[in-house]
C-alpha positions in Angstrom: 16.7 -88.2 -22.5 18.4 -85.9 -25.2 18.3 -87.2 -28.9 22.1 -87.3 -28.2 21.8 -89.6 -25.4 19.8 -91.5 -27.3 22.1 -91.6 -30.7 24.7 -92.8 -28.0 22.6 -95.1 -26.0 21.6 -97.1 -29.5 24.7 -97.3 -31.0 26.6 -98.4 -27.9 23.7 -100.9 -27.5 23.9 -102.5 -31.1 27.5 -102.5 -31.4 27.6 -104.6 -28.5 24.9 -106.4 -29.2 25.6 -107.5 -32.8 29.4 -108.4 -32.1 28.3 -111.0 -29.4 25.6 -112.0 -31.3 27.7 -112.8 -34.6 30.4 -114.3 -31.8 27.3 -116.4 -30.5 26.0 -117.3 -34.0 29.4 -118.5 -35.1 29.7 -121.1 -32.4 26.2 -122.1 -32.1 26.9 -122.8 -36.3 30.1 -124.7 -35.1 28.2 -126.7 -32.3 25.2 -127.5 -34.7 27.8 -129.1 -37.5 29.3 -131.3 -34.5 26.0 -131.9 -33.2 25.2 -133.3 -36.7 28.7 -135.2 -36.9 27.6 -137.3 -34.0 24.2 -137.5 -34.9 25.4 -139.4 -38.0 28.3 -140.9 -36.2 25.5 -142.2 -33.6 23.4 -143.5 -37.2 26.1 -145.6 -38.2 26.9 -147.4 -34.9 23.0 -148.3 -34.5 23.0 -149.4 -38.4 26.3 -151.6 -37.4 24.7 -153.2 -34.6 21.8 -153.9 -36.8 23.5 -155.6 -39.5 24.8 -158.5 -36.6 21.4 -158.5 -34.8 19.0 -157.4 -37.8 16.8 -156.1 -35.1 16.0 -152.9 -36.8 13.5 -150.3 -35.1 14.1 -147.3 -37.5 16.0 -149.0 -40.2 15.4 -150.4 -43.1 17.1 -154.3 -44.5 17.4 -154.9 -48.2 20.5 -157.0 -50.3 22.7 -155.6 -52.9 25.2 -156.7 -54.9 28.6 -156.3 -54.5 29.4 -154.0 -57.4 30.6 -150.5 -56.7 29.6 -150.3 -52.7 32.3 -149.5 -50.2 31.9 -151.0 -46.9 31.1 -149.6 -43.3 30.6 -145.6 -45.0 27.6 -143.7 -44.4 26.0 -142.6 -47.6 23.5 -139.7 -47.3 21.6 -140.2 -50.7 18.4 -137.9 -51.7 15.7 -140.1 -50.2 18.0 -142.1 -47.5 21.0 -142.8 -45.2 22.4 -146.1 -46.3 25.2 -148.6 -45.3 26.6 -151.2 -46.3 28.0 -154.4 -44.2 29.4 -158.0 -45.3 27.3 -161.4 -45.0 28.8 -164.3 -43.3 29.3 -166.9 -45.8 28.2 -164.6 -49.1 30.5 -163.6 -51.9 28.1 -161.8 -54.4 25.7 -160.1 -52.0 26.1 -156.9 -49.1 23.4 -156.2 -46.4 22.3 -152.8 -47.1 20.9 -151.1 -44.0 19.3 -148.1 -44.8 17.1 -144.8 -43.0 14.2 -143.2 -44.6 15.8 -139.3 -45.4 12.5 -138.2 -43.5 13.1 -139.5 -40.2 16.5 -138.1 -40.4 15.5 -134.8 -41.8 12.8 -135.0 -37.9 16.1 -135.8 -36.0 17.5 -132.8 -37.4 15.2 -130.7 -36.8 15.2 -131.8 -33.5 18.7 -130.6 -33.2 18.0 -127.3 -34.4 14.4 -126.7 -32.5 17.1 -127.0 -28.9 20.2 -125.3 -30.6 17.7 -122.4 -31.4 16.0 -122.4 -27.7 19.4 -121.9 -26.2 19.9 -119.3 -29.2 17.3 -117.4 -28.5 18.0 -117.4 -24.3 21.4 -116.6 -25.1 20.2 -114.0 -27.2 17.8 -112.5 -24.3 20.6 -112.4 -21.6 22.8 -110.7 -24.4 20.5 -108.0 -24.8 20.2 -107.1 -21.3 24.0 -107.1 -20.8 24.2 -105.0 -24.3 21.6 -102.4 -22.5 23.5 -102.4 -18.9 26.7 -101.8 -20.7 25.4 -98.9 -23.2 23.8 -97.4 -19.8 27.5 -97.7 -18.2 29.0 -96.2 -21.4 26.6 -93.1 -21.8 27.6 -91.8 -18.1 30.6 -90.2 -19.0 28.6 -88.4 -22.1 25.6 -87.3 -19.8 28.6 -86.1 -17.5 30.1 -83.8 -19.4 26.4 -83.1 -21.5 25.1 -81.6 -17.5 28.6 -79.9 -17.1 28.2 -78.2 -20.9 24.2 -77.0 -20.0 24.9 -75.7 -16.2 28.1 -73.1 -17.7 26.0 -72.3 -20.4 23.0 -71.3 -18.2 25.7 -69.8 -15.7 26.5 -67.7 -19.0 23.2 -66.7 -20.0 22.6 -65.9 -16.1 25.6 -63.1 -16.1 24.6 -61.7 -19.2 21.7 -60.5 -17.7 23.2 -57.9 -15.6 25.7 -56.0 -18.6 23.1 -56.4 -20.6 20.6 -54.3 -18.8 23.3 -52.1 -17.6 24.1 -51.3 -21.5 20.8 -50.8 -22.7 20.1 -48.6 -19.5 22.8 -46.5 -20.7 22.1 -46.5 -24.4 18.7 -45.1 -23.6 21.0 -42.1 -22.0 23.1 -41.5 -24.2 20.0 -41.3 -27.0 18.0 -38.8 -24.4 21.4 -36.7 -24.4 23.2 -37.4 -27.8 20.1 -38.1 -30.2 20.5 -41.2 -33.0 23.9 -41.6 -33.5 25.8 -43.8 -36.1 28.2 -44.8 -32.6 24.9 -45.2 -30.7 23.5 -47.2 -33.5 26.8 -49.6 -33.4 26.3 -50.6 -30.2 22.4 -51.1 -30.3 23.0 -53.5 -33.2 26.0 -54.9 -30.9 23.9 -55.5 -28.0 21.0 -56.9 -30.3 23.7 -59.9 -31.5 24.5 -60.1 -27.8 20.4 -61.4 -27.3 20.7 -63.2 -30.1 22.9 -65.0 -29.2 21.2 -65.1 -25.9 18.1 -66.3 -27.4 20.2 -69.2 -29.5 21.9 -70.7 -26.2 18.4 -70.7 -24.7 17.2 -73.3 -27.9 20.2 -74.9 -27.7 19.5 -76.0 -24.1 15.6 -76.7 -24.5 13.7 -80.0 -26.4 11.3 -78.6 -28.2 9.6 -81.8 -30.1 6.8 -82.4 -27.7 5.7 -78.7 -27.8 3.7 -77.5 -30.7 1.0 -75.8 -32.2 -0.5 -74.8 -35.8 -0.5 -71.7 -37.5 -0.1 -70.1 -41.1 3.1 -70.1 -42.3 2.9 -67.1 -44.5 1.9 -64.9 -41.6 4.4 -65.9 -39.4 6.8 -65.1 -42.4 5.4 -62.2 -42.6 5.7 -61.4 -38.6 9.4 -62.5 -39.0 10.6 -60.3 -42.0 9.0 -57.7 -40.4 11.2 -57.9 -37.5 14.8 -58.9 -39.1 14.3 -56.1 -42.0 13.6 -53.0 -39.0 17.2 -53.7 -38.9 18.4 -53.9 -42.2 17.2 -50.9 -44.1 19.1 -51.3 -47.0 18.0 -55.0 -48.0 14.9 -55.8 -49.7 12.6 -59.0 -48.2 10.2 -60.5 -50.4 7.4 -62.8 -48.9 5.8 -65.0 -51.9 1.9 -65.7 -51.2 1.8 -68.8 -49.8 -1.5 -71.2 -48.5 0.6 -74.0 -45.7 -0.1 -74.7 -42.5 2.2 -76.1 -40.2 2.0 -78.5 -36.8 5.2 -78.2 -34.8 6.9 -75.7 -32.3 7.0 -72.2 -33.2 9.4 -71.2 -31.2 11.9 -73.4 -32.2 10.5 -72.7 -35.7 11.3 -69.0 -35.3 14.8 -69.8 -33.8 15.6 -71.4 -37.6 13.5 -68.8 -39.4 15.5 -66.1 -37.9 19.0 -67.3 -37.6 18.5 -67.7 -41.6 17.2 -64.1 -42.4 19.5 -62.5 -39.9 22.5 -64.1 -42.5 20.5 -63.5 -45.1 20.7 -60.0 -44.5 24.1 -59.5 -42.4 25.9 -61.2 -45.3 23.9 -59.5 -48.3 25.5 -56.6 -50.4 24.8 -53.0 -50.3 20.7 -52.8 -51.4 20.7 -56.5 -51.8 17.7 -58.8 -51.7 15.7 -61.6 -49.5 13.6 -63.6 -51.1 11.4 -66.7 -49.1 9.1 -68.8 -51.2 7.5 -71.8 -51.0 8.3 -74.9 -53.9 6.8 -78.8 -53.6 7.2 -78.9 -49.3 10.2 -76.7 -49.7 10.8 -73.3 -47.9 13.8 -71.3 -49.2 15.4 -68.7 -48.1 17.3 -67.0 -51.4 19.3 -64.4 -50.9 22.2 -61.7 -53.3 25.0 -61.9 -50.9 28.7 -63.2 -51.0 27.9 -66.6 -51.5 29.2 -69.3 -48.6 32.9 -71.3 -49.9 32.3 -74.0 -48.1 28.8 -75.4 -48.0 29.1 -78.6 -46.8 31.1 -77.3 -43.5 28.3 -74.4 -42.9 27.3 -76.6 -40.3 29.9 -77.3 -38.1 30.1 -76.0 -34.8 32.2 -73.0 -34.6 32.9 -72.7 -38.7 32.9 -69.5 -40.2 33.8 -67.5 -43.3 33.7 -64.1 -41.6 34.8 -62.3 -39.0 31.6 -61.3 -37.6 29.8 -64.0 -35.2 31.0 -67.0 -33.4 30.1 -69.5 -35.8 27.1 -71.8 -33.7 24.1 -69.8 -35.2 23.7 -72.2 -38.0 24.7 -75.3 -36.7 21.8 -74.2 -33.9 20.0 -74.2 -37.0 21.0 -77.8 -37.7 19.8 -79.0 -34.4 17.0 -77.6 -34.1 15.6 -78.8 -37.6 17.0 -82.1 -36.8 14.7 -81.8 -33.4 12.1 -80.9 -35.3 12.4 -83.6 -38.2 13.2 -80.5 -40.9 15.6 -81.3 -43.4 17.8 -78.9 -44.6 20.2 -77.9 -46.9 22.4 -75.0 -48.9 23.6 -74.0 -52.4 25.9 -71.5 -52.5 27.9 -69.6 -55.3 30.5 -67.1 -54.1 29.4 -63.6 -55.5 25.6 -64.4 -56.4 24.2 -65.5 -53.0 22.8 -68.3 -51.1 19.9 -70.3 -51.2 18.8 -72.5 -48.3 16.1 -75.1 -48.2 14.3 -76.6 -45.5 11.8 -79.4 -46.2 8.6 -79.0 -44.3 6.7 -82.9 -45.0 7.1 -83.7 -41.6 5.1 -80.3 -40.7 2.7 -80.1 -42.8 
């Protein structure tokens, strides 16, 4: 199951879940305060009795004066339940019938040890309705979730052909025309078109369960190398660095290289790249135009320029969400970009 059908499956589960269980709670609150009512209600019929018969199991018999005591009331005092009931034939004295506040405090608890019981089953059934229903809710998502991966691998598949067809033919037109400024338009065209290629791929696969450990500053090296063949104008600048990391380098290099590609693409003339390494922190620094929006970098389709489709980096922002990375961007329009990713989990 995706980490999206997940997200869904959980929150369609606890939003069901918690708004019967506070409906539940609420009544089983109600029923315990009526439950109580009576229990008290049932106190005061068996202490009336008592005061005619004076046969008294649980209760206690003592006489009070008159003075300040209201008849047939139950009083619930700190250490007892008392009541108080006239004597044939006595003006100064009441019959005070009276419970110790312990046994009543066992009857309670009585009342709440079964209230609970039935919480707790209710509770049980809930949660099994609350997972059935999430299940029925996430259909529709994993739907239109198999719908979105089979066109994009339909996609990818008829790429395939154009794109071997074009490089076929770029390799021609070198042989004939030489290295070309047009030729070297559409190379760099065709390389975007794999890319992206290679971006849609990631976006389809999990990579979390898949990894391996290896030194980060050589495979920052091994990447620079790569992205700066086709920027000859910008300067990359790999700090020494001594971190190993434990995930999936693939996925890894998907984030890596999405990052230095914009790094580069949206640099100035003779601009600069610089990666270091700072507390668990990679960052990617570099001289460009500087992003207006940082907090929307993210967002599916967003972009600032016309170049690109605008998915690289929120690819980015899946994948380091797949892979636990944190990550995040400072931006000033004219001075350049710095983006952090926070390798902990990695490391």
């Amino acid at each position: 199951m995706k980490k999206v059908e997940q997200e869904s499956l959980l929150k369609s589960f606890f939003l069901f879940f918690f708004s019967q269980s506070l409906l539940i709670g609420a009544l089983f609150f109600i029923n315990y305060q009526k439950e109580v009512q009576t229990l008290d209600e049932q106190i005061f019929s068996q202490m009336r009795i008592c005061s005619f018969n004076l046969q008294c199991k649980e209760y206690g018999i003592d006489f009070v004066q008159k003075n300040g005591h209201e008849l047939y009331k139950l009083y619930k005092k700190q250490d007892e339940l008392t009541s108080y009931f006239t004597i044939p034939n006595s003006k100064k004295n009441y019959l005070k019938i009276y419970l110790k506040k312990s046994l009543y405090a066992a009857k309670i608890s009585k009342i709440k040890r079964s209230l609970l019981l039935q919480f707790l089953l209710l509770e049980f059934i809930i949660a099994l309705l609350s997972f059935g229903f999430a299940l029925y809710a996430l259909s529709p998502l994993r739907n239109a979730l198999r719908l979105t991966e089979e066109f994009i691998k339909d996609i990818l598949h008829d790429f395939n052909t154009p794109l071997s067809t074009l490089r076929l033919n770029i390799s021609m037109l070198k042989s004939k025309f030489g290295e070309t400024s047009q030729i070297k338009r559409i190379e760099n065209s065709v390389a975007n078109i794999l890319n992206l290629q290679s971006n849609l791929r990631s976006y389809l696969n999990s990579h979390a369960s898949q990894k391996e450990e290896f030194e980060l500053y050589d495979f920052l090296q091994e990447r620079v190398n790569l992205i700066s063949s086709n920027y000859k104008s910008i300067h990359f600048s790999v700090e020494t660095m001594n971190v190993k990391l434990f995930t999936n380098k693939d996925a890894f290099s998907r984030i890596v290289d999405n990052l230095l590609s914009n790094a580069a693409k949206y640099n100035k003339k003779n601009g600069t790249v610089n990666i270091r390494y700072k507390e668990n922190n990679l960052l990617i620094q570099d001289s460009g135009k500087g992003i207006k929006n940082p907090k929307r970098v993210f967002e599916r389709f967003y972009k600032e320029q016309e170049r690109g489709i605008g998915i690289g980096l929120h690819i980015v922002k899946k994948l380091c969400e797949e892979l636990k990375i944190k990550i995040s961007v400072e931006s000033q329009i004219d001075k350049g970009t710095i983006f952090y990713l926070n390798l902990t989990p990695l490391i």
